[in-house]
N, C-alpha and C positions, 0 to 999 in steps of 0.2 A: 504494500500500500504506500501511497504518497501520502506523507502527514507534514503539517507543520506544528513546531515545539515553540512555544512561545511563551518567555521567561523572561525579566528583561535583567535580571542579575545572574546571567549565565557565564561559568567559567571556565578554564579549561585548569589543567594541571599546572601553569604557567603560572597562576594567578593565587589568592593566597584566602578563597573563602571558599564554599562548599560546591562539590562539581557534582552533582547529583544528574544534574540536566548533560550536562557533557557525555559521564559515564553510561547511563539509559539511553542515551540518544548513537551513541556508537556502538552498543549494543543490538540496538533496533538497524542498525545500518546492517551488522554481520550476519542477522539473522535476515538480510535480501529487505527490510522494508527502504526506503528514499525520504531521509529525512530534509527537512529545512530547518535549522534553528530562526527564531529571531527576538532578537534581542538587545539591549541598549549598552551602554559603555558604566559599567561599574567599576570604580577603581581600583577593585581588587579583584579584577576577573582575568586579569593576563592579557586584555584585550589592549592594540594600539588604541591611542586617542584618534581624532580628522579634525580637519580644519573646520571652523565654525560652518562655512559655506558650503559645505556638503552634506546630504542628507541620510543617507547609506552607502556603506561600501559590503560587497559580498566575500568572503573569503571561503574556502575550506578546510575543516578541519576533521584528522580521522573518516573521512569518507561522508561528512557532514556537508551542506549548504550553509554557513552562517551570515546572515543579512543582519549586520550590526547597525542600528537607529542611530546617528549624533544625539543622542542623551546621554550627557554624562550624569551621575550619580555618587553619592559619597555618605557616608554614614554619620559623616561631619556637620552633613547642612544644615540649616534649620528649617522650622515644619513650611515658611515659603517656599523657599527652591527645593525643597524635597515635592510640594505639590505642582510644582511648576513642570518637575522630572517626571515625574506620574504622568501626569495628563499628556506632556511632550510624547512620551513613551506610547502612549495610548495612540494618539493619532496616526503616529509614522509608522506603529504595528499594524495598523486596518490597512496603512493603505499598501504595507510591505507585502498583507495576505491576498489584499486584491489583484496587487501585480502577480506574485506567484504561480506561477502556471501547471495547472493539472493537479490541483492537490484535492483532496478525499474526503481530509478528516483535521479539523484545527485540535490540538490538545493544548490547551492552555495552564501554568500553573501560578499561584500566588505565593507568596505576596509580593510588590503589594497587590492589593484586592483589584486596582484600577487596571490590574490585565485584563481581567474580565469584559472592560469594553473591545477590545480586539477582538480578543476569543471570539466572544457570541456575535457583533457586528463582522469580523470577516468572516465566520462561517455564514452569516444568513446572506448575507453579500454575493458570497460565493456560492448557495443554495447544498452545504453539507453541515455536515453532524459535528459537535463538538464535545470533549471530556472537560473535564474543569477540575484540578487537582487544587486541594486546597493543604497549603504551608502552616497558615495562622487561619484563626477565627475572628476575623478582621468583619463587624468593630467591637465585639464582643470584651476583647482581648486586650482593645485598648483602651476600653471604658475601665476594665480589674484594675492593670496598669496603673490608672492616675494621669493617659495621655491623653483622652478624650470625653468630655462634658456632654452633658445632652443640649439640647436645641439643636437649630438648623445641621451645624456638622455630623452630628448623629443620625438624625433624620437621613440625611445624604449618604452614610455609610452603610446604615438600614437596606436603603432603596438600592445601591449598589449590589448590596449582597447577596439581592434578589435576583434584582437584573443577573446578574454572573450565573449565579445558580439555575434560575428557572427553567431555561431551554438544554440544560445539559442532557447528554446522554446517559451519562452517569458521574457519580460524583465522587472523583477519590479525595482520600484523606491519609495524612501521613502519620497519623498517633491514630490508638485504640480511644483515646481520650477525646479527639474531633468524630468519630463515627460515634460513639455513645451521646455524645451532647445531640447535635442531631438527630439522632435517633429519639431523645427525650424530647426534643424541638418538632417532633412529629415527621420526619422527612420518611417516606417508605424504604423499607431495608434494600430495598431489590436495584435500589436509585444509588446508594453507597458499598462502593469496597475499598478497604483500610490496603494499603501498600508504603513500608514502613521507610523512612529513609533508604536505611542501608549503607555499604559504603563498599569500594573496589577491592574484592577480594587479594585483586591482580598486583594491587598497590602493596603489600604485604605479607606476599607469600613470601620470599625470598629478601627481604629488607636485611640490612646490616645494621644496625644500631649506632648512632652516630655519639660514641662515647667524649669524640673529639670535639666534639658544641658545648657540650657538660663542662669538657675539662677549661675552654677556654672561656668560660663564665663563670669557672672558678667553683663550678657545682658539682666537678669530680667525687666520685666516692661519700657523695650526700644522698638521703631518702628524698627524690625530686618528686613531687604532684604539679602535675601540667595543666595549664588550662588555656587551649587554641582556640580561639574566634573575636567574633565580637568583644567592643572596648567601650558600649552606650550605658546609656542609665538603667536600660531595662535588664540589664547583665549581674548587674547588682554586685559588681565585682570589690567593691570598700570590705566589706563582708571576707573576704580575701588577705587584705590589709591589717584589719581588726584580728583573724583568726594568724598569720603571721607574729601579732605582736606577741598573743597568746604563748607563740614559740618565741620568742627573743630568745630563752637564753638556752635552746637544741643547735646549737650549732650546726648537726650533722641534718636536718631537716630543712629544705627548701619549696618554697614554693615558687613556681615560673608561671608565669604569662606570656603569651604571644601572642600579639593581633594589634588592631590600630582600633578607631570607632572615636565619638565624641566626648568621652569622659578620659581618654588615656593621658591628658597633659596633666590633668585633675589626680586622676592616681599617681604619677609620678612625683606630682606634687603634695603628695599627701604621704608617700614611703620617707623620701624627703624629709619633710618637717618632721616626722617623728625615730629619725634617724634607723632605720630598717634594713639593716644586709642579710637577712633571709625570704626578701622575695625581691624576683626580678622582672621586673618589665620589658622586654624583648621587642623588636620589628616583628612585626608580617611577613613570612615569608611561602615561597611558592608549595604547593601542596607536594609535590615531591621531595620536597624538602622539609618539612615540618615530619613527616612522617617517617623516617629514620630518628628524627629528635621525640619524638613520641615512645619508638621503639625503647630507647635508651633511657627511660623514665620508668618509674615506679608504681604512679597512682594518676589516673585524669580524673580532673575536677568539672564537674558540674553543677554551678550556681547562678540562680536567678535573683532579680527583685524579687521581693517578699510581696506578693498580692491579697486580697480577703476572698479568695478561695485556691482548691488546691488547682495545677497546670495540668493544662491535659497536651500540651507539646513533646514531644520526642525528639529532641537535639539532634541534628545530624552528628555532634562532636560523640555521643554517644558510643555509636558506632565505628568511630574512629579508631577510639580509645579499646574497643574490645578486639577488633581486629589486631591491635598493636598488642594486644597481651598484658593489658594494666586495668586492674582493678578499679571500679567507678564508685568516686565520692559525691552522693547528691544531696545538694542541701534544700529544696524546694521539694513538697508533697506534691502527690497526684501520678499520674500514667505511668513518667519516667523510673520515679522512685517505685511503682510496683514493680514494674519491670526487671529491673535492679536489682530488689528483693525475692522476685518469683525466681528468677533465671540466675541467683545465687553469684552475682560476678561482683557485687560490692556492697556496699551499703548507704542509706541515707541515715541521715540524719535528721536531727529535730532543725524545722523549718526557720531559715534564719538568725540561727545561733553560730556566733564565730565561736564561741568554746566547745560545741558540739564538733563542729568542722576541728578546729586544732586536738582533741578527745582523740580522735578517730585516725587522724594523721600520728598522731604521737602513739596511737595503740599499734598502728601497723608499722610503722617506723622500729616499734620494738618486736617484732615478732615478721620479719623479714618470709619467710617457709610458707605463710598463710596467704602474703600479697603475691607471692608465686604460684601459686596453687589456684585461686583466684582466679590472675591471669591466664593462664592455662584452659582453666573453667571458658572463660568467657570467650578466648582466641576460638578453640573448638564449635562453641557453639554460635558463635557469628558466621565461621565458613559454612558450616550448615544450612542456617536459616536467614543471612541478612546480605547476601551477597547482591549485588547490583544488577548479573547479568539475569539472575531468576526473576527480581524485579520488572526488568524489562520486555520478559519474554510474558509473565501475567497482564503485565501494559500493553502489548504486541495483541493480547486475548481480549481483552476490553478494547480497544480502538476496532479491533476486526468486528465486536459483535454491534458495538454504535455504526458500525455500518451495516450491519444485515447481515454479514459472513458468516459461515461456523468458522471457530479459530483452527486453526493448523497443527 
């Protein structure tokens, strides 16, 4: 089949945030289907910038079409130019769909939610079917948060979330957590199926552990807990900071960060004033590369802002983290943390407590044989059950039946 993927923070391995969309979509390429990516200019997607005065340029990658939109993006901006890139994104996606020639089936995925206009405007444009995968529970999500009020902006997110959804052919969800909400939202079961991140098996089978980043950050032969991505408010990463101080005086205990986002000048400025050399604040760097430094670690962390209910998200870092063979520390209730505790690869913790987080690091820090064992647990059961390419080939199954096919 001819599809097009339409994501607009799509990256490759080059870039230094999550390739979900890259990996599925070269998948779907090896398994004979003809993809088109399209998508906008994130600054951590590996992608070149263009000159303001162009509007797409098309490149290939891995056997892909990618028709990249001039919208650039940044997890820097504020909520203006961040709506400015939204909407930008919106229109030069419809009209990338409507040029595209011979395509099938639109599968569009979120966030943000304003793909949704693409998705459902170039498929009906184009008189085909479209899937609608949903990231976040966008505005649900960001009402918990604390980033969105009601009146009109609500009202708007509402009516969007409708538009998006309503004409889908089917509606996937990437936590167990977004298909149960839904489900209690009354949407019919037969309309949702959950297809979980994942992450590339292929990236990890044979990785070396990169002891040599440890040693020249001076984290040689320390208990390191890693935590790769996002650097925003909603990361709730001080909480990090706080449970660091807790450890001031383990010397042999580190905690790392790696990523960029709007709060990281803030954190470093806050490790800073209270004079802190057991956590590091790190660059972004490319997903090939992070993952070797992942390898060579101990424990990944997984922490959110604290909301007034539990998360029903499933972190892509998740599964990073298990693939690389380290133990997962969750400090936010809900989906992830059942997960976690059903499938025995770490533990959470009490929500929002930085002595709980440093508790937990200090208990495994001293019993070394257990966060091994752990790892182990959880590498196994990720090549099993969360690999990218089986993802892709269930996606392959639902795009064929939104077109009327039996799957293959």
């Amino acid at each position: 089949m001819k599809l097009a993927y339409v994501y607009q923070h799509f990256a490759t391995n080059a870039g230094s945030t999550g390739t979900r969309a890259y990996d599925v979509g070269r998948h779907l390429v090896d398994a004979g289907h003809d993809v088109t990516i399209v998508c906008g200019l994130f600054e951590l997607s590996g992608l070149e910038p263009m000159p303001p005065w162009r509007l797409f340029r098309t490149e290939w990658t891995d056997g892909m079409k990618v028709v990249v939109c001039n919208v650039p993006y940044s997890n820097k901006m504020g909520i203006p130019r961040r709506m400015w890139a939204f909407s930008g994104f919106a229109a030069l996606a419809t009209w990338a769909l409507v040029r595209e020639e011979g395509l099938e089936v639109v599968f569009g995925t979120s966030t943000p939610l304003t793909v949704g206009v693409p998705t459902r405007v170039g498929a009906a444009l184009r008189r085909i079917p479209y899937v609608f995968e949903v990231r976040d529970l966008w505005p649900e999500d960001l009402v918990a948060g604390g980033r969105l009020k009601g009146g009109p902006q609500l009202w708007f997110w509402e009516w969007l979330e409708r538009f998006s959804y309503r004409k889908a052919k089917k509606i996937v969800l990437v936590s167990k957590g977004f298909h149960d909400r839904l489900l209690e939202r009354g949407f019919a079961p037969e309309r949702l199926e959950t297809l979980l991140l994942g992450a590339d098996a292929s990236l990890f089978e044979k990785v070396e552990p990169n002891h040599e980043f440890l040693e020249r950050h001076g984290l040689g032969g320390k208990f390191v807990a890693i935590y790769g991505g996002a650097h925003g408010d909603a990361n709730g990463l001080f909480q990090l900071v706080d449970a660091a101080e807790e450890l001031r005086d383990r010397d042999d205990i580190a905690i790392v960060l790696i990523g960029d986002g709007g709060r990281r000048a803030d954190l470093l400025a806050e490790v800073e004033k209270r004079g802190l050399t057991n956590i590091h604040l790190l660059p972004a760097m490319p997903k090939v590369e992070l993952v070797p430094v992942l390898a060579a670690c101990d424990v990944g962390l997984l922490v959110l802002k604290q909301i007034n209910r539990p998360f029903w998200v499933t972190p892509n870092k998740l599964f990073d983290y298990l693939f690389a063979g380290l133990p997962v520390l969750v400090n936010f209730a809900g989906t992830t943390a059942d997960l976690v505790e059903e499938l025995q690869v770490g533990a959470a913790v009490t929500p929002g407590s930085s002595k709980a987080l440093a508790a937990q690091l200090l208990a495994w820090a001293d019993d070394p044989a257990s966060v091994k064992e752990l790892g182990k647990r959880g590498k196994k059961l990720a090549t099993e059950r969360f690999d990218r390419k089986a993802i892709a080939a269930r996606l392959a199954q639902i795009l064929s039946e939104a077109l009327g096919r039996s799957a293959d």
